[in-house]
mmCIF file of the C-alpha atoms, coordinates in Angstrom:
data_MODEL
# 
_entry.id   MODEL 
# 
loop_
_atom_site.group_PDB 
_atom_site.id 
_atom_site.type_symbol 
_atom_site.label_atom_id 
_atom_site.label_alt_id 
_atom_site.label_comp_id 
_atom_site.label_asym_id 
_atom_site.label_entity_id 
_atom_site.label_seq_id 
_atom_site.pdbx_PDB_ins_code 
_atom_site.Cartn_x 
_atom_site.Cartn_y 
_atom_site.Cartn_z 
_atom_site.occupancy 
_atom_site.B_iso_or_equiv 
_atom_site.pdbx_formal_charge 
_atom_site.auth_seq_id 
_atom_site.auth_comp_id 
_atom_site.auth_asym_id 
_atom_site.auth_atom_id 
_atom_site.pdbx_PDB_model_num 
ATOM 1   C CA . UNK A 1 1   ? 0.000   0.000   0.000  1.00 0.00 ? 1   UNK A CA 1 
ATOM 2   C CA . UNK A 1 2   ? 1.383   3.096   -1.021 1.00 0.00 ? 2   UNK A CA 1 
ATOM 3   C CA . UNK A 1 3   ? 2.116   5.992   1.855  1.00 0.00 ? 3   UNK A CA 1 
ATOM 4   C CA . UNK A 1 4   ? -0.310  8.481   2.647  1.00 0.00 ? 4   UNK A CA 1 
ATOM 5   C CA . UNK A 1 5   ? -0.179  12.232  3.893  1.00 0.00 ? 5   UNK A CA 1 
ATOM 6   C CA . UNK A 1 6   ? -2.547  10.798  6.855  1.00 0.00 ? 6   UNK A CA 1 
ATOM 7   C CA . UNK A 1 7   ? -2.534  7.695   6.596  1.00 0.00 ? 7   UNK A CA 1 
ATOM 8   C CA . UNK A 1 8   ? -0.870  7.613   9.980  1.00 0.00 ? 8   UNK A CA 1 
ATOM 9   C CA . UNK A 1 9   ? -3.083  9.214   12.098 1.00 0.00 ? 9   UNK A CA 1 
ATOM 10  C CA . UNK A 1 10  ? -5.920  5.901   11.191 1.00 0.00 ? 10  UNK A CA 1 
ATOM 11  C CA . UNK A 1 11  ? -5.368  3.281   13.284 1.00 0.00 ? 11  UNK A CA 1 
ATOM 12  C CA . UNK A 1 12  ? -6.983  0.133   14.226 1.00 0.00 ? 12  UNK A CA 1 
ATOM 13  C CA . UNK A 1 13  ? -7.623  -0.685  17.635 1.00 0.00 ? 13  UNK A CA 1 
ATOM 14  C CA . UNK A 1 14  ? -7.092  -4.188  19.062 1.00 0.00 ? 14  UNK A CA 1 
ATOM 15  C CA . UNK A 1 15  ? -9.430  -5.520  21.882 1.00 0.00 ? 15  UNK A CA 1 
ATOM 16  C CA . UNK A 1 16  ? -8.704  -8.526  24.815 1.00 0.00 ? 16  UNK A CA 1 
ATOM 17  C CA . UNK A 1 17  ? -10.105 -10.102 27.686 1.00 0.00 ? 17  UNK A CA 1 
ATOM 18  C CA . UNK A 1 18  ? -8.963  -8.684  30.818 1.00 0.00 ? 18  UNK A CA 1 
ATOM 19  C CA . UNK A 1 19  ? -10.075 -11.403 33.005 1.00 0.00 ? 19  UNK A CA 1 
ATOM 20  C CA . UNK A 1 20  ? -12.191 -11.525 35.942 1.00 0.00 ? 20  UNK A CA 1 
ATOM 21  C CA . UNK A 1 21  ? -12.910 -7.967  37.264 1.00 0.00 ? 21  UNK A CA 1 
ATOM 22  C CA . UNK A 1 22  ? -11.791 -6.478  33.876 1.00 0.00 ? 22  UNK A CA 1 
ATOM 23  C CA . UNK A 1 23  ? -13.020 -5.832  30.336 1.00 0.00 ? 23  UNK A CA 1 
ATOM 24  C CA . UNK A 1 24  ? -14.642 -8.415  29.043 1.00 0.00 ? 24  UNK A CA 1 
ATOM 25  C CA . UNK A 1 25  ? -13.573 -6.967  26.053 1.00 0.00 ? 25  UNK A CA 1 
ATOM 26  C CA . UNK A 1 26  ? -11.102 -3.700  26.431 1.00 0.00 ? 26  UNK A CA 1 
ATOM 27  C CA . UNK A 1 27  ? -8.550  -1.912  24.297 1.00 0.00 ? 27  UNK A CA 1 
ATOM 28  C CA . UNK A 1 28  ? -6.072  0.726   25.935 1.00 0.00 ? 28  UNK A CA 1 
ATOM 29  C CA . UNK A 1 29  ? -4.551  3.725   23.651 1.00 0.00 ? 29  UNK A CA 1 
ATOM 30  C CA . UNK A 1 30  ? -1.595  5.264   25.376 1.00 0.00 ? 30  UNK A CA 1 
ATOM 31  C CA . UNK A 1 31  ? 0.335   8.260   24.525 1.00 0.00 ? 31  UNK A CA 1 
ATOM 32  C CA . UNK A 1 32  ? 2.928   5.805   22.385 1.00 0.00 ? 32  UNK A CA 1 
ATOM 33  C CA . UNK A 1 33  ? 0.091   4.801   20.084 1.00 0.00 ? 33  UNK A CA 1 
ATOM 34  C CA . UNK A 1 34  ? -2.125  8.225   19.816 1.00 0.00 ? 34  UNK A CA 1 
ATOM 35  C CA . UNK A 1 35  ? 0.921   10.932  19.828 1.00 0.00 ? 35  UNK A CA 1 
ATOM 36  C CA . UNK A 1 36  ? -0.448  12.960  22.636 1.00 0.00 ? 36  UNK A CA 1 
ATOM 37  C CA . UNK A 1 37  ? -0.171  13.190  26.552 1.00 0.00 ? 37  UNK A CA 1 
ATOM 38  C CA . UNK A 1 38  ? -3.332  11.068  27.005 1.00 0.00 ? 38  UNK A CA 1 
ATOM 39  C CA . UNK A 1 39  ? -4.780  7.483   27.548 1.00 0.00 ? 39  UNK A CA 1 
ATOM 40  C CA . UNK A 1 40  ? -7.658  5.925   26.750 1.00 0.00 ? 40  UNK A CA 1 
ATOM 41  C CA . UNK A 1 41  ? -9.135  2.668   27.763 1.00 0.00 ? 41  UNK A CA 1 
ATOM 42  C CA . UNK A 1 42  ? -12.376 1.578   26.817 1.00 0.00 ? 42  UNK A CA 1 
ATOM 43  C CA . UNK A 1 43  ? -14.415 -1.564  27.117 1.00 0.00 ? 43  UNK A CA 1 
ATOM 44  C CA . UNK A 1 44  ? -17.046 -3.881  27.726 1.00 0.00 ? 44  UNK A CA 1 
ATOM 45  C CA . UNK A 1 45  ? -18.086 -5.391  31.255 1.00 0.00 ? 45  UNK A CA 1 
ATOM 46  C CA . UNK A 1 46  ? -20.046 -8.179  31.162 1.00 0.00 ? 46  UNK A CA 1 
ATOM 47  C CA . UNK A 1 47  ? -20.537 -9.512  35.147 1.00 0.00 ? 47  UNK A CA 1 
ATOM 48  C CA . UNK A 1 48  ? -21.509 -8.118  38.482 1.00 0.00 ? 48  UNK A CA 1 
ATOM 49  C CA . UNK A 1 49  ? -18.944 -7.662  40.564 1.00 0.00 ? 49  UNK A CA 1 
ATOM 50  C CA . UNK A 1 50  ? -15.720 -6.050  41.861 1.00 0.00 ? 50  UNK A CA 1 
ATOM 51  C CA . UNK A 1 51  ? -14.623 -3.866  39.105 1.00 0.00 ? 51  UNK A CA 1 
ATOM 52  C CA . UNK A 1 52  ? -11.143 -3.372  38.259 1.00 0.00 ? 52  UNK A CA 1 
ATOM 53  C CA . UNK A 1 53  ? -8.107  -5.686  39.786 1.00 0.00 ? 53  UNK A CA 1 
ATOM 54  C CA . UNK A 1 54  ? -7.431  -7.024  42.903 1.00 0.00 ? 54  UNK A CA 1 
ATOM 55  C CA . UNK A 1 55  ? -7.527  -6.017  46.092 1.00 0.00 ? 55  UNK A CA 1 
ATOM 56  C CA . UNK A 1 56  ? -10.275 -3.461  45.248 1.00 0.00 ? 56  UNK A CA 1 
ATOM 57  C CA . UNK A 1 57  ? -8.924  -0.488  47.034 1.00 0.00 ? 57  UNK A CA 1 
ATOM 58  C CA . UNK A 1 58  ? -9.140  3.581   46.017 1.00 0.00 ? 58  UNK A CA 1 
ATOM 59  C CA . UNK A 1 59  ? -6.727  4.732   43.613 1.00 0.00 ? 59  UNK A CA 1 
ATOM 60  C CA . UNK A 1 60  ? -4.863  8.401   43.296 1.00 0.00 ? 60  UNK A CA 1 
ATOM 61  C CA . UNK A 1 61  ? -3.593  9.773   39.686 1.00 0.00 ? 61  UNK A CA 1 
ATOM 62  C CA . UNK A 1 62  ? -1.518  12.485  39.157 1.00 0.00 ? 62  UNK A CA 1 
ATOM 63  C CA . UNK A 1 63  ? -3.493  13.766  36.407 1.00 0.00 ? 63  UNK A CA 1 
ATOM 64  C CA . UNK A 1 64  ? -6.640  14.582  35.938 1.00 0.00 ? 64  UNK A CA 1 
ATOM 65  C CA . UNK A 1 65  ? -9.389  11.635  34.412 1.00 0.00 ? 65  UNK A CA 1 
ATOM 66  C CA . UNK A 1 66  ? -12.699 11.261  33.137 1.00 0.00 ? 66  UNK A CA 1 
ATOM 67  C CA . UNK A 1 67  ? -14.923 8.439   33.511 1.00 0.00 ? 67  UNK A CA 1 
ATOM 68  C CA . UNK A 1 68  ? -17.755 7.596   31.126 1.00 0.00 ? 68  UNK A CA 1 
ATOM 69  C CA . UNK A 1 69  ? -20.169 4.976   31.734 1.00 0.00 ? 69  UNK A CA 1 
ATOM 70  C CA . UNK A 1 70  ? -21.959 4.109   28.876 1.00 0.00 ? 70  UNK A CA 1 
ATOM 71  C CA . UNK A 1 71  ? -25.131 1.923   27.723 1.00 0.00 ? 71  UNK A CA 1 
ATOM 72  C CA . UNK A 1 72  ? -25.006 -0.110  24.707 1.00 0.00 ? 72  UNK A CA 1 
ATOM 73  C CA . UNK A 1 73  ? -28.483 0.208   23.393 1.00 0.00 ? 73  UNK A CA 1 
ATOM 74  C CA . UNK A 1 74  ? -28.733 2.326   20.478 1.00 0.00 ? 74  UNK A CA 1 
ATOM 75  C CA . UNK A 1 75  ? -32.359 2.575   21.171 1.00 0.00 ? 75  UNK A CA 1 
ATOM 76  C CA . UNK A 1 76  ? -31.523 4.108   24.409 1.00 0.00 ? 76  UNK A CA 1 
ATOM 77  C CA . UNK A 1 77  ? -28.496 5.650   24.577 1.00 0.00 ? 77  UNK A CA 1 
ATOM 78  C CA . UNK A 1 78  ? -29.080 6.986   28.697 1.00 0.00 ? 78  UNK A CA 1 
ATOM 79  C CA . UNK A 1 79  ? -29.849 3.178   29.198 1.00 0.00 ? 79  UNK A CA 1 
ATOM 80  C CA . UNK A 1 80  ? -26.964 1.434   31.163 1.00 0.00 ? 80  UNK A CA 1 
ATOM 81  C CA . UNK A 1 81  ? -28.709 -1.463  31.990 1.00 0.00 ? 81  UNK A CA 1 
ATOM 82  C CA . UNK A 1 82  ? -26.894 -1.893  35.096 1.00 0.00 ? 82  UNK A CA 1 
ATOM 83  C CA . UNK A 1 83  ? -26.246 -0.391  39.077 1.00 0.00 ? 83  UNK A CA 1 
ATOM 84  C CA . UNK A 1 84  ? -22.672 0.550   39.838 1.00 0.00 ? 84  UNK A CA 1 
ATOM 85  C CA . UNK A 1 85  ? -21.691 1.817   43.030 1.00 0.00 ? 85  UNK A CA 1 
ATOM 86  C CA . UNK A 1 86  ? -18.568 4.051   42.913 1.00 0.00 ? 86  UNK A CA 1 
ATOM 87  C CA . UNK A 1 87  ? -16.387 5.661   46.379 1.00 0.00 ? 87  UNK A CA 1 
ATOM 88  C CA . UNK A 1 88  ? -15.150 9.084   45.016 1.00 0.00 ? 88  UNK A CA 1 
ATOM 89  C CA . UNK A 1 89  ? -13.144 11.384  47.834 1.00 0.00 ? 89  UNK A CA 1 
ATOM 90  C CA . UNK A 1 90  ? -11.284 10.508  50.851 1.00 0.00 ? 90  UNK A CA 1 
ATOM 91  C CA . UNK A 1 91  ? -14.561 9.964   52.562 1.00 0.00 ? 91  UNK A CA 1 
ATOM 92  C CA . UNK A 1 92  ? -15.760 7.421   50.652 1.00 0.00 ? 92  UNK A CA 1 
ATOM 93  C CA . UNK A 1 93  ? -18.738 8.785   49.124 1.00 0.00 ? 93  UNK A CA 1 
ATOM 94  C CA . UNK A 1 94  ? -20.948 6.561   47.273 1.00 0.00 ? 94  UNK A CA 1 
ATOM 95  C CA . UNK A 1 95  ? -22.797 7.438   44.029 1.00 0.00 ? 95  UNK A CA 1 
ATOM 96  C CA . UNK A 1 96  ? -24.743 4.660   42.485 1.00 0.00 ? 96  UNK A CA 1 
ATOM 97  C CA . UNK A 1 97  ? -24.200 4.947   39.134 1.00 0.00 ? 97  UNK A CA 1 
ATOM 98  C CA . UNK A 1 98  ? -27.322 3.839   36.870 1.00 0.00 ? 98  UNK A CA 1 
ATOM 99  C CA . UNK A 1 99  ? -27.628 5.643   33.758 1.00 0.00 ? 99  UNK A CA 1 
ATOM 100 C CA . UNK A 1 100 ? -24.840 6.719   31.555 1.00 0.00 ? 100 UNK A CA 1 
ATOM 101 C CA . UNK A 1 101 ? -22.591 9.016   33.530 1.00 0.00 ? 101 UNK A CA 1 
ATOM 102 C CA . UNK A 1 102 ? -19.789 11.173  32.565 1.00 0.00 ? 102 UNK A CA 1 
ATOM 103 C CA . UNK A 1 103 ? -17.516 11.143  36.663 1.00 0.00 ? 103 UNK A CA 1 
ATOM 104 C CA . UNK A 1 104 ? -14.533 13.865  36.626 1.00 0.00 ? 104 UNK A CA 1 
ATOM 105 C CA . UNK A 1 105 ? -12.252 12.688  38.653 1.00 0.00 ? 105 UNK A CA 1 
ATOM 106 C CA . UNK A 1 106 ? -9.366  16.011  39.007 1.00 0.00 ? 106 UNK A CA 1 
ATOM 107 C CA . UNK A 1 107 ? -6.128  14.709  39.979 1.00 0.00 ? 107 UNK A CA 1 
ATOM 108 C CA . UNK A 1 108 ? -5.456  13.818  43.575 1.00 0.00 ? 108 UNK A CA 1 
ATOM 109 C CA . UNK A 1 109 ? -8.957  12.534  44.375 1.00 0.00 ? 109 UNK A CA 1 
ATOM 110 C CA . UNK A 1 110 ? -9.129  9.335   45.785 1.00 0.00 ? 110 UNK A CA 1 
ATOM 111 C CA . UNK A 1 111 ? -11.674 7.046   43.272 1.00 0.00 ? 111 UNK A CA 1 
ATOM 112 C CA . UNK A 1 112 ? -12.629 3.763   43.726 1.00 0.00 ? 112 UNK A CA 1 
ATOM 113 C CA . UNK A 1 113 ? -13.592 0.893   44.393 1.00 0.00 ? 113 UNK A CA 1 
ATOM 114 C CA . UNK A 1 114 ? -16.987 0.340   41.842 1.00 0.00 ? 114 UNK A CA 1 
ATOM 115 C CA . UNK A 1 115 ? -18.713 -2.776  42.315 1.00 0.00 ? 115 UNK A CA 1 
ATOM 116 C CA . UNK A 1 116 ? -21.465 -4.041  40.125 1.00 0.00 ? 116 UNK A CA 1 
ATOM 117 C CA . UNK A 1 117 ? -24.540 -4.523  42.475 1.00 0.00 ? 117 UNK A CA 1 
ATOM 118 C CA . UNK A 1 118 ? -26.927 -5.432  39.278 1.00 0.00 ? 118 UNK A CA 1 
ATOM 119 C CA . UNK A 1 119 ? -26.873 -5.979  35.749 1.00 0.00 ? 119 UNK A CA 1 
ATOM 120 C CA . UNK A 1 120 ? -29.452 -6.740  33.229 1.00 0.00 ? 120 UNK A CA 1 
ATOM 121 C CA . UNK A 1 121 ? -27.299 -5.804  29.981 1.00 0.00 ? 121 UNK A CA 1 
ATOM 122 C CA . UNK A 1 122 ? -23.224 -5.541  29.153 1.00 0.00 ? 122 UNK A CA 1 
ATOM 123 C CA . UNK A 1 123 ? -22.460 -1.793  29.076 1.00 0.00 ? 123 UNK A CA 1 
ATOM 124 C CA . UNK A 1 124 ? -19.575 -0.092  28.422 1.00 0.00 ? 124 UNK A CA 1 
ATOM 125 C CA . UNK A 1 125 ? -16.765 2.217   30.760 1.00 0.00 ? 125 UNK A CA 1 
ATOM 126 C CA . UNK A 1 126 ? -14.080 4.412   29.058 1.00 0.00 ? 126 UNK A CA 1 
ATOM 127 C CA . UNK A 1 127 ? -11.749 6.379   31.332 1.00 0.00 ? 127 UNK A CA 1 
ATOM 128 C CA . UNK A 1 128 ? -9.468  9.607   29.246 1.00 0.00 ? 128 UNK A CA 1 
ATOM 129 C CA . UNK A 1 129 ? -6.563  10.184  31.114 1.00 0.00 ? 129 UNK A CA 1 
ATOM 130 C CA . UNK A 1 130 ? -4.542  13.230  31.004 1.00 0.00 ? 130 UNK A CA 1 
ATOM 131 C CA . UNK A 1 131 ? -1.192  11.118  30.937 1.00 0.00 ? 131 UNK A CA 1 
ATOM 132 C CA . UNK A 1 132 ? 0.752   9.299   28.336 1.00 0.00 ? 132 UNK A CA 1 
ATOM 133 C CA . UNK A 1 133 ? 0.482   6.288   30.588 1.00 0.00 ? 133 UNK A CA 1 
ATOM 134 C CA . UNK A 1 134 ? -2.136  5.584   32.774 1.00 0.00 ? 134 UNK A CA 1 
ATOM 135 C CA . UNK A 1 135 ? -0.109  5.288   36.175 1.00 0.00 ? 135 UNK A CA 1 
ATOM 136 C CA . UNK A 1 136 ? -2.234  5.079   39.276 1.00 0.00 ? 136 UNK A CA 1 
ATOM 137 C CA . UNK A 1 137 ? -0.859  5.139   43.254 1.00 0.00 ? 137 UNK A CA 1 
ATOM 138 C CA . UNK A 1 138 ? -2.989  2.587   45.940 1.00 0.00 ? 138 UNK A CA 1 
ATOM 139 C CA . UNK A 1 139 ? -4.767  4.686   48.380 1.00 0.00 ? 139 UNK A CA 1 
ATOM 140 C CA . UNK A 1 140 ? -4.485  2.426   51.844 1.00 0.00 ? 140 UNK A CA 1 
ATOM 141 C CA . UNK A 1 141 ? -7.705  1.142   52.961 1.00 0.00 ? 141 UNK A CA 1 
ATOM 142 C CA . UNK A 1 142 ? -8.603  2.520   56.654 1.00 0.00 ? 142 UNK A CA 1 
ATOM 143 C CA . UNK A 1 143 ? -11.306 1.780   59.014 1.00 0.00 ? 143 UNK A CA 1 
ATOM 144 C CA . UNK A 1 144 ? -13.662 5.067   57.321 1.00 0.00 ? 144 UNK A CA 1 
ATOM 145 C CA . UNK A 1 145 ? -16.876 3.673   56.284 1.00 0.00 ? 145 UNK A CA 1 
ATOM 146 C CA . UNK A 1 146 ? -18.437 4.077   53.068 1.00 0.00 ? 146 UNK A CA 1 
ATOM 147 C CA . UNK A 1 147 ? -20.667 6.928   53.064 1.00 0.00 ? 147 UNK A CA 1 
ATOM 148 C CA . UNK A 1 148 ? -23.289 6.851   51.011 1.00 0.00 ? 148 UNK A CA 1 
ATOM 149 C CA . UNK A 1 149 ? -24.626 10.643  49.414 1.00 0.00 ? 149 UNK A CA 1 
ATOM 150 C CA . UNK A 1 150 ? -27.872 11.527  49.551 1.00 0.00 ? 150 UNK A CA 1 
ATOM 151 C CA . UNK A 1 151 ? -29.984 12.283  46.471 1.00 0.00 ? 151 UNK A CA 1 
ATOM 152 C CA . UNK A 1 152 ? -28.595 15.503  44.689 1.00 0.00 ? 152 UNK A CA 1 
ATOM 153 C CA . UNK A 1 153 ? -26.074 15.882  47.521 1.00 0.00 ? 153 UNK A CA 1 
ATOM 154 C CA . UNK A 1 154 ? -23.047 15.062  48.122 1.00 0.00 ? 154 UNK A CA 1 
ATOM 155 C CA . UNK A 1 155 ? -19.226 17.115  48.003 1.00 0.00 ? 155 UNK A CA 1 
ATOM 156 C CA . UNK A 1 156 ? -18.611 15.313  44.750 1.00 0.00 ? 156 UNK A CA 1 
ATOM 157 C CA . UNK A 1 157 ? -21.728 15.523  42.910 1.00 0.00 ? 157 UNK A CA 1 
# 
């Protein structure tokens, strides 16, 4: 195939299992393979559960991130088809995630763990990371217990 003007800014994305807690399906675009100080991962989950690897704790970045939880009916596009609860802060906070949500996460603040609580349908999470490589620091667990934020409250709505 002959070169192209542009023909380097198309790429194809692969896609793999990540295993148990993972992607069912998930690619990852670092700043190697887009050209830019950012990372993308993106993929399909497909279980309740723990999300993400073990043990489960809260994470810290040193950049900022965005979170997008995404349904994958085209019907319904604010459909997630699922209930995801997700600790943002040093507190703890639970949000229950439900529809699609778009979480800004600015760097420094705790995140995590999500667990699954119920799913009717596979939806999708892509996280956009302000990085070339998507680095993150374990926040030790403590003895704090989750708090859970009221409707339309909360310091991190």
């Amino acid at each position: 195939m002959a070169a192209t003007k542009y023909g380097h800014l198309v790429k194809s994305l692969t896609f793999e299992d990540r295993g148990p807690g993972g992607f069912r399906q998930g690619t990852e675009m670092n700043g190697d393979f887009l050209g830019y100080d950012l990372n993308i991962q993106y993929g399909a989950y497909w279980a309740a559960g723990k999300m993400g690897p073990e043990p489960h704790d809260a994470e810290v970045h040193d950049f900022d991130q965005v979170m997008l939880w995404m349904g994958a009916d085209t019907y319904d596009m604010g459909y997630l088809g699922a209930e995801v609860e997700l600790c943002i802060g040093e507190e703890k906070e639970t949000h229950m995630i439900t529809t699609a949500t778009a979480v800004a996460v600015p760097k420094g603040t705790p995140h995590m763990p999500a667990t699954i609580q119920r799913m009717e349908e596979r939806f999708m999470v892509m996280t956009i990371s302000l990085a070339r490589e998507l680095t993150a620091t374990a926040v030790p667990p403590d003895d704090r217990p989750i708090q859970p934020a009221g409707f339309m409250s909360g310091k991190y709505r």
